[in-house]
C-alpha positions as CSV (number, residue, x, y, z in Angstrom):
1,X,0.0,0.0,0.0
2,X,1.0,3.6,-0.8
3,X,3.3,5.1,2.3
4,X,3.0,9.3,2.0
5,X,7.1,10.4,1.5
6,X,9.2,11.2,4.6
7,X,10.5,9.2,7.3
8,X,9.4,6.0,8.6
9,X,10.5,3.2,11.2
10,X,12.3,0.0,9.7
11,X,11.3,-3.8,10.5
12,X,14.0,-5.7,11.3
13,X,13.3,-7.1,7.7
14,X,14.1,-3.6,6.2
15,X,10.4,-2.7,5.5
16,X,9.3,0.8,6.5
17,X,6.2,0.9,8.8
18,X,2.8,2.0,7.7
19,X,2.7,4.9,10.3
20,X,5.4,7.7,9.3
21,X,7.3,9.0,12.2
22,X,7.0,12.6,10.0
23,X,5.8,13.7,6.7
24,X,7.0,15.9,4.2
25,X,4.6,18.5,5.5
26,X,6.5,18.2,8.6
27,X,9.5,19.9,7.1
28,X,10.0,23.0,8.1
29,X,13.1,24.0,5.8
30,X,15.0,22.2,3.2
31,X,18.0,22.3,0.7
32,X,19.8,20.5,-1.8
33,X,23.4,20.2,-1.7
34,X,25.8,17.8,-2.8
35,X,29.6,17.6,-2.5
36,X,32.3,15.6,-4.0
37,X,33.2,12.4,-2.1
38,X,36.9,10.9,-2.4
39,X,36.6,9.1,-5.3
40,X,35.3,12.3,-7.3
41,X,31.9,10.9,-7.3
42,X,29.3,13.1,-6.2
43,X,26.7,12.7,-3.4
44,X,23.6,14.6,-3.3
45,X,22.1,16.0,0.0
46,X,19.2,16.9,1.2
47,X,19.4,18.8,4.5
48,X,16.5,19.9,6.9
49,X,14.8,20.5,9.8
50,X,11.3,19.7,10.7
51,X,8.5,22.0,12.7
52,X,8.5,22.2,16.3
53,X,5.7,19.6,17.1
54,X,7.0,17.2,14.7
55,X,10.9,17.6,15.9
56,X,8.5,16.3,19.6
57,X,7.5,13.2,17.8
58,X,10.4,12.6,16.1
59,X,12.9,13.0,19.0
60,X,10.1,10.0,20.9
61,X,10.4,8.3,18.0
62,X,14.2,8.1,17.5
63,X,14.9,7.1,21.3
64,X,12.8,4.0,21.0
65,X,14.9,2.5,18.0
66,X,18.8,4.1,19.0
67,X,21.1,1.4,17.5
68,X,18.5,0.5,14.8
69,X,17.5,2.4,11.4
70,X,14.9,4.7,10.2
71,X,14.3,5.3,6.7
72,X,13.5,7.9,4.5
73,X,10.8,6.8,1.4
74,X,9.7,8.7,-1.1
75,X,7.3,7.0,-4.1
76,X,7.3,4.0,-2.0
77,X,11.2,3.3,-1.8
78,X,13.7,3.8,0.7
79,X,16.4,6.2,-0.3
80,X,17.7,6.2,2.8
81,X,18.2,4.6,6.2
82,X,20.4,5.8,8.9
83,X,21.0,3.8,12.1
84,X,19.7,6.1,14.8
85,X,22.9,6.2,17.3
86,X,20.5,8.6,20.1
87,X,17.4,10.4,19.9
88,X,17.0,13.0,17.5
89,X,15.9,16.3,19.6
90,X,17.1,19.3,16.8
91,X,14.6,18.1,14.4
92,X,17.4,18.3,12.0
93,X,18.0,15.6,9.4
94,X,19.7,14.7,5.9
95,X,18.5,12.5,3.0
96,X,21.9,11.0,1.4
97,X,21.7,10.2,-2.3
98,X,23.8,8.6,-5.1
99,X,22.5,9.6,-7.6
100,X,22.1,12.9,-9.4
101,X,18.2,12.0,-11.4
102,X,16.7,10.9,-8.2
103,X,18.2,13.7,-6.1
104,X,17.0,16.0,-8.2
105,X,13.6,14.0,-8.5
106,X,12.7,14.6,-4.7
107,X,14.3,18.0,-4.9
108,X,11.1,18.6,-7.4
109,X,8.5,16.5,-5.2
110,X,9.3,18.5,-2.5
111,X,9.0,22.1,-4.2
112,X,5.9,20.9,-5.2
113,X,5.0,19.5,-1.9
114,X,5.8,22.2,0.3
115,X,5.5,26.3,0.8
116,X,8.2,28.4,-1.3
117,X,9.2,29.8,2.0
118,X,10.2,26.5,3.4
119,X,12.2,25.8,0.3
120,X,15.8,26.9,0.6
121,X,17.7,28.0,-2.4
């Protein structure tokens, strides 16, 4: 079944919950960036913070799975999933991506999906 994109809790099979820990609406800012790893390869970014009652949830959220990972889906996929090492309290997160098309993909999703002034440019 359809998950709505952001951030979700991992089985221990590597499927994302049905319940998202925080939704793309959640986001209070968010940029692209990318930078140039060793290799010359590039990794895309996506940095951001979420609002101040979903950076409450999330913080709960990420102290009930430290040592485990959450992921972050968009269209149904993982893109990414970090091992939570303590509970999140900033709000602040980062999507990691390999590759440029799909970077630029959710860069798109998310300018459509969210308020020009949480969109940082």
């Amino acid at each position: 079944s359809h998950r709505p994109d952001g951030w979700y809790h991992l089985s221990d099979n590597g499927i994302p919950s049905f319940r998202p820990i925080a939704e793309v609406n959640d986001f209070k800012e968010v940029r692209l960036d990318s930078m140039a790893r060793g290799d010359g390869e590039m990794i895309y970014y996506i940095a951001g913070c979420l609002t101040e009652d979903a950076t409450v949830d999330f913080y709960d959220a990420t102290c009930k799975v430290i040592g485990k990972q959450i992921a972050f889906v968009f269209e149904d996929s993982v893109i990414c999933a970090p091992q939570v090492n303590q509970g999140i309290e900033s709000g602040n997160f980062g999507i990691s991506i390999n590759d440029a098309r799909l970077a630029y993909r959710i860069w798109g999703a998310l300018k459509k999906q969210l308020p020009p002034s949480r969109i940082l440019e």
